[in-house]
PDB file of N, CA, C and O in Angstrom:
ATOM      1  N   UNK A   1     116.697 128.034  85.712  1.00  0.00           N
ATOM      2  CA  UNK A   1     116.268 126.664  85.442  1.00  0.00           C
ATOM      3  C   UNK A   1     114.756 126.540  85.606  1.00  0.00           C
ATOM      4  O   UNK A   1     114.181 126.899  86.633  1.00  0.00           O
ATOM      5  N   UNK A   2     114.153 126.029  84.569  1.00  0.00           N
ATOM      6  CA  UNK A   2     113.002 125.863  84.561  1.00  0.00           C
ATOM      7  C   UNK A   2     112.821 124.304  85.973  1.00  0.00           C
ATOM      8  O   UNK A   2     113.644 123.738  86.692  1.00  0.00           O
ATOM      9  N   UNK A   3     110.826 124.104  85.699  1.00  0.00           N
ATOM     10  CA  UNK A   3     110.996 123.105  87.104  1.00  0.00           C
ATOM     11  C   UNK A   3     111.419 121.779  86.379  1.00  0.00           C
ATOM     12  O   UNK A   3     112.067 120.801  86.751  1.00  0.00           O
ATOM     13  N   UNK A   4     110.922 122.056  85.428  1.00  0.00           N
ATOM     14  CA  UNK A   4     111.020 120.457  84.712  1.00  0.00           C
ATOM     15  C   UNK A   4     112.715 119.907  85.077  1.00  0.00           C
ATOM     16  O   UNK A   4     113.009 118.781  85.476  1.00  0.00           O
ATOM     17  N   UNK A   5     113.490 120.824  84.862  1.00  0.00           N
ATOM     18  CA  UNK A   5     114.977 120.516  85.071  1.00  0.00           C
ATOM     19  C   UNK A   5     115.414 120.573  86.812  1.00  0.00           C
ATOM     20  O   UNK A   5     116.508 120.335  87.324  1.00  0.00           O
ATOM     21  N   UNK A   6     114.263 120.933  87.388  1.00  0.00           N
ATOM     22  CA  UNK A   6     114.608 121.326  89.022  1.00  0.00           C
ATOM     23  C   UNK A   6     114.547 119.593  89.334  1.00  0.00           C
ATOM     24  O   UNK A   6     115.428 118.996  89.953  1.00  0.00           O
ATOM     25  N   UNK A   7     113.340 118.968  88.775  1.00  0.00           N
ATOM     26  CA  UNK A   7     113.031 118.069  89.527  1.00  0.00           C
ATOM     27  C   UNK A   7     113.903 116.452  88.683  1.00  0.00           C
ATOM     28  O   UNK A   7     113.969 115.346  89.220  1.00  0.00           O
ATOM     29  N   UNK A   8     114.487 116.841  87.214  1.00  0.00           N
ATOM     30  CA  UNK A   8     115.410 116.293  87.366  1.00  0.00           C
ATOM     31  C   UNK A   8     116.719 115.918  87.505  1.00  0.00           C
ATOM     32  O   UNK A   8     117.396 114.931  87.217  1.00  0.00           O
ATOM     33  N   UNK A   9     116.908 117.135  88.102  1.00  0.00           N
ATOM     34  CA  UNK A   9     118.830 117.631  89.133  1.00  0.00           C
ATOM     35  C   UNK A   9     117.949 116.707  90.197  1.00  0.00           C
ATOM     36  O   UNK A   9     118.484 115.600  90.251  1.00  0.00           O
ATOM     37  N   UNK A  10     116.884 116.772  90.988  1.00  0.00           N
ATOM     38  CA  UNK A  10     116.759 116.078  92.527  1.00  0.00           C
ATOM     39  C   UNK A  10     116.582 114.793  92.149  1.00  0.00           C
ATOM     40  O   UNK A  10     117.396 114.033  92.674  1.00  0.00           O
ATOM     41  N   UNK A  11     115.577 114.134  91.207  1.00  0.00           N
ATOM     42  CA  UNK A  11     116.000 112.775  90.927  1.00  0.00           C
ATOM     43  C   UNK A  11     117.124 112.036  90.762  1.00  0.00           C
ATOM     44  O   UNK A  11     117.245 110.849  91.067  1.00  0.00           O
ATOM     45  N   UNK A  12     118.390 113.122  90.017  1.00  0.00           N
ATOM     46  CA  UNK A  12     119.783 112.439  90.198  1.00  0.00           C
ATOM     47  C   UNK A  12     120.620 112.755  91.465  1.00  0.00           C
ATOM     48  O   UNK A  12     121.715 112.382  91.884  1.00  0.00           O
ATOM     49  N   UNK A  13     119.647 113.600  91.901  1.00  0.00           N
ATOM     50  CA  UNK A  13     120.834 113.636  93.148  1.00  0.00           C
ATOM     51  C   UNK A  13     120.546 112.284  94.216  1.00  0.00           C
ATOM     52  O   UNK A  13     121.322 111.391  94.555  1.00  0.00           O
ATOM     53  N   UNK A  14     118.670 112.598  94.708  1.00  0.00           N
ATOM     54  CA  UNK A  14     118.573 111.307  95.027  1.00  0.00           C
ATOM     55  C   UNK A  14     118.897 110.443  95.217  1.00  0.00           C
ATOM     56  O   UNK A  14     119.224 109.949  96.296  1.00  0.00           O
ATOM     57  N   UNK A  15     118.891 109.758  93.550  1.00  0.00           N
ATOM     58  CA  UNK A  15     119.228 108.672  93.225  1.00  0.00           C
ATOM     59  C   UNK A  15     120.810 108.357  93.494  1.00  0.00           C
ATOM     60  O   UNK A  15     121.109 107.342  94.124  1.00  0.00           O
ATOM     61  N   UNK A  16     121.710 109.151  93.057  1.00  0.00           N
ATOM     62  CA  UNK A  16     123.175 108.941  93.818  1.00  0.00           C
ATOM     63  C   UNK A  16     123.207 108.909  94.886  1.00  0.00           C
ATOM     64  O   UNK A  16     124.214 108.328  95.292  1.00  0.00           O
ATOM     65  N   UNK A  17     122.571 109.264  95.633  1.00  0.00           N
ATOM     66  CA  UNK A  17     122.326 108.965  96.891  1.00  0.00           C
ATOM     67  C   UNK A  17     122.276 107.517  97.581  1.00  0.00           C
ATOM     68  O   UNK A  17     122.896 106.773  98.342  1.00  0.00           O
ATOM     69  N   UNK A  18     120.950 107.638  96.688  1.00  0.00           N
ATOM     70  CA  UNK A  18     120.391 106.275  97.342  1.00  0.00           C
ATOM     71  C   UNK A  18     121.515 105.211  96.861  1.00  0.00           C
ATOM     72  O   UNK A  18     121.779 104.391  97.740  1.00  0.00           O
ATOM     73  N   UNK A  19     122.414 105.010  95.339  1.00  0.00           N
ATOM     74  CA  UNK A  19     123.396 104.349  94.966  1.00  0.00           C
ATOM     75  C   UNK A  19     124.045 104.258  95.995  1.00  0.00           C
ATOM     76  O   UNK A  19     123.979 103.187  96.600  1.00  0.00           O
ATOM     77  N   UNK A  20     124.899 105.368  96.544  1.00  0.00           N
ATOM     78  CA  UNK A  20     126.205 105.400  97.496  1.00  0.00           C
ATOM     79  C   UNK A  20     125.514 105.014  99.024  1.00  0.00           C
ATOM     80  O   UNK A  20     126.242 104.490  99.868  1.00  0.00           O
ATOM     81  N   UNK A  21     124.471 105.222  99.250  1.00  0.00           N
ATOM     82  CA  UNK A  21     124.181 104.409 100.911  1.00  0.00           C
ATOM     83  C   UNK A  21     124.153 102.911 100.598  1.00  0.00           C
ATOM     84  O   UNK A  21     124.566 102.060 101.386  1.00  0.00           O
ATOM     85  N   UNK A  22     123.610 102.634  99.327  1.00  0.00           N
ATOM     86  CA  UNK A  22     123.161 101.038  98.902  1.00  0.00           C
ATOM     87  C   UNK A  22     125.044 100.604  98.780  1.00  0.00           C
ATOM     88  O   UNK A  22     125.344  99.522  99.286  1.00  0.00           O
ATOM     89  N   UNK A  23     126.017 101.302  98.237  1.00  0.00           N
ATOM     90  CA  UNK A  23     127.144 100.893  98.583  1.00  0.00           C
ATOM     91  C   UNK A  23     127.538 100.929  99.825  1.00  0.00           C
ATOM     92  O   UNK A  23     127.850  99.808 100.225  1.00  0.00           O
ATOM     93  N   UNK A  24     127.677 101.931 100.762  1.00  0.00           N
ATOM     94  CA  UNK A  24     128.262 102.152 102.018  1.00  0.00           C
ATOM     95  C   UNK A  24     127.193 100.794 103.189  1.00  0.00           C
ATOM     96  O   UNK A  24     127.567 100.344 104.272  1.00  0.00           O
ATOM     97  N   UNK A  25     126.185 100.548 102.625  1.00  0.00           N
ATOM     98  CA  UNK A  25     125.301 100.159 104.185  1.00  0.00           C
ATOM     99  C   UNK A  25     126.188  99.266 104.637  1.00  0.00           C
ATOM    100  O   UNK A  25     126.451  99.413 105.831  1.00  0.00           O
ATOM    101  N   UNK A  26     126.973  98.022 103.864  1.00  0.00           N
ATOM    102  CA  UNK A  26     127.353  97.253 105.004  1.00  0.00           C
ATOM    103  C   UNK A  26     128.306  97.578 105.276  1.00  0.00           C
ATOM    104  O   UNK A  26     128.377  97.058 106.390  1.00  0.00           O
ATOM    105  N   UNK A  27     129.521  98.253 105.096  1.00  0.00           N
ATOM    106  CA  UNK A  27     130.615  98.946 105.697  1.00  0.00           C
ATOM    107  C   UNK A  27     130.110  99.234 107.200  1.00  0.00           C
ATOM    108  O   UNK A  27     130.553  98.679 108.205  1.00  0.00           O
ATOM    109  N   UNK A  28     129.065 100.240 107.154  1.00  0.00           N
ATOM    110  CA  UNK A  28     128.874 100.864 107.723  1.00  0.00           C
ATOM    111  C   UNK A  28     128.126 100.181 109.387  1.00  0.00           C
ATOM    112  O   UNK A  28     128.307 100.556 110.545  1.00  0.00           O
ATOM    113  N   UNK A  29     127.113  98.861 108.707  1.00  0.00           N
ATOM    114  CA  UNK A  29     126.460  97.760 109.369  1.00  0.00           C
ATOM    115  C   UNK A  29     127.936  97.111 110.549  1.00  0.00           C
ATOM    116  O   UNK A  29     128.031  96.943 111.765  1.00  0.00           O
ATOM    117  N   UNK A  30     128.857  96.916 109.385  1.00  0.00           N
ATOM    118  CA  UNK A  30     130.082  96.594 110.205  1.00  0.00           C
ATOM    119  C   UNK A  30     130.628  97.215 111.186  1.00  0.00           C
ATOM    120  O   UNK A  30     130.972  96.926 112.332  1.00  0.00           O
ATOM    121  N   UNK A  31     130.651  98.519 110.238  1.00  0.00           N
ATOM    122  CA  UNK A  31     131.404  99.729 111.778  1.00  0.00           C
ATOM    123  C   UNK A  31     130.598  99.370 113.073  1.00  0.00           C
ATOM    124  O   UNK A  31     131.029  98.739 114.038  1.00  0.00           O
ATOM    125  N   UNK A  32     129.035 100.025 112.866  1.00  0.00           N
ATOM    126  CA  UNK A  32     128.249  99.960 113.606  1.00  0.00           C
ATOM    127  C   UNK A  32     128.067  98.427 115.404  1.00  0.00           C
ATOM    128  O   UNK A  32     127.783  98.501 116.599  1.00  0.00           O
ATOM    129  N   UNK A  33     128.475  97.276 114.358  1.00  0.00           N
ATOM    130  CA  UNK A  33     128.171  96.389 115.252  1.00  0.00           C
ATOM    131  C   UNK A  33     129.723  96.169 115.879  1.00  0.00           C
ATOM    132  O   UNK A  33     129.848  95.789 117.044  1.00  0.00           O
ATOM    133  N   UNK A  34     130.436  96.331 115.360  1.00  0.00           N
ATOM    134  CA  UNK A  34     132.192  96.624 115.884  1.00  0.00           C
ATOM    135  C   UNK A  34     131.853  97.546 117.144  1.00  0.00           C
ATOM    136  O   UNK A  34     131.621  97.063 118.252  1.00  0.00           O
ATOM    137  N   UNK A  35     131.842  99.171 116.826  1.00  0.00           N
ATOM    138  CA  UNK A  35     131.667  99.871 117.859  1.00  0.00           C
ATOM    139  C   UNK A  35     130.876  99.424 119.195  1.00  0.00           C
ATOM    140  O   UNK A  35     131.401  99.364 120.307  1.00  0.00           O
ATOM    141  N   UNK A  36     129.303  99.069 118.856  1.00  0.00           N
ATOM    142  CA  UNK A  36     128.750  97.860 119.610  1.00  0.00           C
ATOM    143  C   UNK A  36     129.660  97.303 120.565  1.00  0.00           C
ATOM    144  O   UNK A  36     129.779  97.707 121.722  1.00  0.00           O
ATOM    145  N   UNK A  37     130.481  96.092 119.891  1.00  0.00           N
ATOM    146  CA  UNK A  37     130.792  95.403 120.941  1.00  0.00           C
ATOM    147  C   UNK A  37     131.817  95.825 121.732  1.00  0.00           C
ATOM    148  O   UNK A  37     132.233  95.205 122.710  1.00  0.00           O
ATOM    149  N   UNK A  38     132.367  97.200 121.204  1.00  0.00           N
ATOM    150  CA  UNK A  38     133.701  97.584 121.786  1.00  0.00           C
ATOM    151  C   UNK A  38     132.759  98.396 123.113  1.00  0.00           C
ATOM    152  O   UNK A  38     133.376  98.458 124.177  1.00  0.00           O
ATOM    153  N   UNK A  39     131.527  98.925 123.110  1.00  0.00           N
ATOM    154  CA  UNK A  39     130.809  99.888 124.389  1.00  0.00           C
ATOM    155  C   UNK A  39     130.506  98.643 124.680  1.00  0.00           C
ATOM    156  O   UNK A  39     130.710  98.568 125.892  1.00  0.00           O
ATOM    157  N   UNK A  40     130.133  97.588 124.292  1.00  0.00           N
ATOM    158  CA  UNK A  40     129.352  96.460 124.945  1.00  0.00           C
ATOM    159  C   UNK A  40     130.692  95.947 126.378  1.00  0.00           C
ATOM    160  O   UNK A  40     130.494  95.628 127.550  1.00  0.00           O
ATOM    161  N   UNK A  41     131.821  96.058 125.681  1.00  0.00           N
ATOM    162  CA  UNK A  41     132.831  95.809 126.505  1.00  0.00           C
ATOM    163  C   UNK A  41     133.241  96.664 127.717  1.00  0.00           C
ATOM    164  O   UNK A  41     133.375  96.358 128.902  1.00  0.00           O
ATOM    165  N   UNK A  42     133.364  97.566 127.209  1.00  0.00           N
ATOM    166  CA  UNK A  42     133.671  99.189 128.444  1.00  0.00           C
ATOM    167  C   UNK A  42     132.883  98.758 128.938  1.00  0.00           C
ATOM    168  O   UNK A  42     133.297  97.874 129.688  1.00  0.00           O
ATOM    169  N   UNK A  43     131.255  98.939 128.984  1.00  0.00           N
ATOM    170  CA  UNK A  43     129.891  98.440 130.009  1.00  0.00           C
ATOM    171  C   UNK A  43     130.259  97.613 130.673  1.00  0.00           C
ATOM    172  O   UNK A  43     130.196  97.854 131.879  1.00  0.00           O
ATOM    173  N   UNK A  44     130.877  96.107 130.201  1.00  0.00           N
ATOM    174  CA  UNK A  44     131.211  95.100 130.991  1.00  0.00           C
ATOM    175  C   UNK A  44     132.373  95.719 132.369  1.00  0.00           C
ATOM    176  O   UNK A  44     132.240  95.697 133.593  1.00  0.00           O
ATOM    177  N   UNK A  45     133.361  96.176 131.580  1.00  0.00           N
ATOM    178  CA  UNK A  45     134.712  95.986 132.649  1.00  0.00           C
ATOM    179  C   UNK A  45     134.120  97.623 133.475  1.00  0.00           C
ATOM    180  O   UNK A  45     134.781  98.040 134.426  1.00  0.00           O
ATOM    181  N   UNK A  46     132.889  98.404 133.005  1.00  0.00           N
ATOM    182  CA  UNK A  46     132.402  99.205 133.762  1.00  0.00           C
ATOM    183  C   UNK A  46     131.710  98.476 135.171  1.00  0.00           C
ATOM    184  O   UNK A  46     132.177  98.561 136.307  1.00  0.00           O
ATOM    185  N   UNK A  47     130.673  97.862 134.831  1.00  0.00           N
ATOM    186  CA  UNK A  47     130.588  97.064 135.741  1.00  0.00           C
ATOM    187  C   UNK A  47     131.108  95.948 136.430  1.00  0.00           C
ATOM    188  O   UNK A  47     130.496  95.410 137.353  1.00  0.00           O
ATOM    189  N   UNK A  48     131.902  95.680 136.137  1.00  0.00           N
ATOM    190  CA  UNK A  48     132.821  94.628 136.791  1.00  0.00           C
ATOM    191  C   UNK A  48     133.754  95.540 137.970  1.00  0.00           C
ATOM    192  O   UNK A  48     134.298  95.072 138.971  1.00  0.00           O
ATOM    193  N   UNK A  49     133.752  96.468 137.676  1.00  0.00           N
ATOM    194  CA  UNK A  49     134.719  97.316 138.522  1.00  0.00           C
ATOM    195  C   UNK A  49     133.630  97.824 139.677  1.00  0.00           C
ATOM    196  O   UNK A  49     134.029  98.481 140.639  1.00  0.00           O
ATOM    197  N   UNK A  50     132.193  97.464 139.507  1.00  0.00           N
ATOM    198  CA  UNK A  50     131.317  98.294 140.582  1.00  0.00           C
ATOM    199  C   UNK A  50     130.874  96.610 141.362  1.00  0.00           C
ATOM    200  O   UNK A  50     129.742  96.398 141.796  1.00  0.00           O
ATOM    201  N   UNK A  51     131.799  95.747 141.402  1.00  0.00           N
ATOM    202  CA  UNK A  51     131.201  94.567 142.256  1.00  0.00           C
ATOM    203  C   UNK A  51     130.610  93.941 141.474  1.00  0.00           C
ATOM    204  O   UNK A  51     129.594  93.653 142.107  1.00  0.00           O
ATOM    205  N   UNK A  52     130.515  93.511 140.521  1.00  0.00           N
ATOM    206  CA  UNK A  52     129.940  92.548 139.397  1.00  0.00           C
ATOM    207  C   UNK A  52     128.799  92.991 139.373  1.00  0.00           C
ATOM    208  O   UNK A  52     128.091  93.370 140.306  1.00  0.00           O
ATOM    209  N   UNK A  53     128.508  92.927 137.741  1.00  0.00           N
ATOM    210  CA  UNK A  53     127.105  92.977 137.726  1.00  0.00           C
ATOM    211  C   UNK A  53     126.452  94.271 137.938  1.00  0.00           C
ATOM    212  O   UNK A  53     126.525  94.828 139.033  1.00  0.00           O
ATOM    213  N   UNK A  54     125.796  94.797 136.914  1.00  0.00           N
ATOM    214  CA  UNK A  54     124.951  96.381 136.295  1.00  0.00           C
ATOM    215  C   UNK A  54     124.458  96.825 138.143  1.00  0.00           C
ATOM    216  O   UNK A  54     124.393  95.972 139.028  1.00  0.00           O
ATOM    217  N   UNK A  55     124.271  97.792 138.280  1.00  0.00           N
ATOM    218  CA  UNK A  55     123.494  98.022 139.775  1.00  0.00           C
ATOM    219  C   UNK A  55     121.245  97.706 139.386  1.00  0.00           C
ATOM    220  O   UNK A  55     120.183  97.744 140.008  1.00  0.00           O
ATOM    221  N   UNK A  56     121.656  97.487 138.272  1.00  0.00           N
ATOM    222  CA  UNK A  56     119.986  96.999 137.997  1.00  0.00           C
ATOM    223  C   UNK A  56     119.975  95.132 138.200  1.00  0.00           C
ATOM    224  O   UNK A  56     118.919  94.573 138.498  1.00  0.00           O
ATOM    225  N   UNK A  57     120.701  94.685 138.084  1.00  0.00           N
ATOM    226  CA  UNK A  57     120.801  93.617 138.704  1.00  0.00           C
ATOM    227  C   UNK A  57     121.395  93.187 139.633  1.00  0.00           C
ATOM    228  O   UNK A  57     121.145  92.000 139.844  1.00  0.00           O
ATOM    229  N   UNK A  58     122.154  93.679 140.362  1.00  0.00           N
ATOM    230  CA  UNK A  58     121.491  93.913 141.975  1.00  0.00           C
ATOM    231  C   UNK A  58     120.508  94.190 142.520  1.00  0.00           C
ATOM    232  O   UNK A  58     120.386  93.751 143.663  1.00  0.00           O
ATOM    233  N   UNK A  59     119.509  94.943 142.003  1.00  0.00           N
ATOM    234  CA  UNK A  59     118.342  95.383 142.614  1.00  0.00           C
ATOM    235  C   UNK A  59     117.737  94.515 142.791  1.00  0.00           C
ATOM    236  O   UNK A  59     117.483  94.044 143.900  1.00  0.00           O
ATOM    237  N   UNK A  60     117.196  93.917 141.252  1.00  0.00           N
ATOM    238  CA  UNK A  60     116.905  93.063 140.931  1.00  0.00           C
ATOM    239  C   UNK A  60     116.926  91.208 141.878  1.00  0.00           C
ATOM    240  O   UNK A  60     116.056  90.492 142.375  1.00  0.00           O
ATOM    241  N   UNK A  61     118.270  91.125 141.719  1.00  0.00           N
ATOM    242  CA  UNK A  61     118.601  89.915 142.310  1.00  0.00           C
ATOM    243  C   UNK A  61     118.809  90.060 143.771  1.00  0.00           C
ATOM    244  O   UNK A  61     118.941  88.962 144.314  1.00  0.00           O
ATOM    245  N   UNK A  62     118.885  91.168 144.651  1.00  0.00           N
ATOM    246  CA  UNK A  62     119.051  91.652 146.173  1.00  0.00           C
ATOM    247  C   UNK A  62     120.279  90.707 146.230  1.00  0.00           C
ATOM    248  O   UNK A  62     120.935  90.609 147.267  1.00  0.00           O
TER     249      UNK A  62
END
């Protein structure tokens, strides 16, 4: 393959690329802030189980 054809196999690959993230982002935005609140939760009942409240706010608040 000459370059002329190198560089446009990478423009289409690219570009499908960039198509299929421009489809997937908010799926993915979703997963993302889901998972979020599901560690946001463990963290909570993590600390809730150490006497309320992160040990940085205890320090914090003495």
């Amino acid at each position: 393959m000459g370059w002329i054809d190198s560089i446009v196999v990478g423009i289409i690959i690219v570009g499908g690329l960039f198509i299929f993230y421009k489809a997937l982002k908010e799926p993915i935005d979703l997963l993302l802030s889901a998972l979020g609140k599901v560690f946001a939760g463990i963290k909570d009942r993590i600390s809730d189980m150490g006497g309320g409240g992160s040990g940085y706010e205890e320090i914090v608040y003495g």
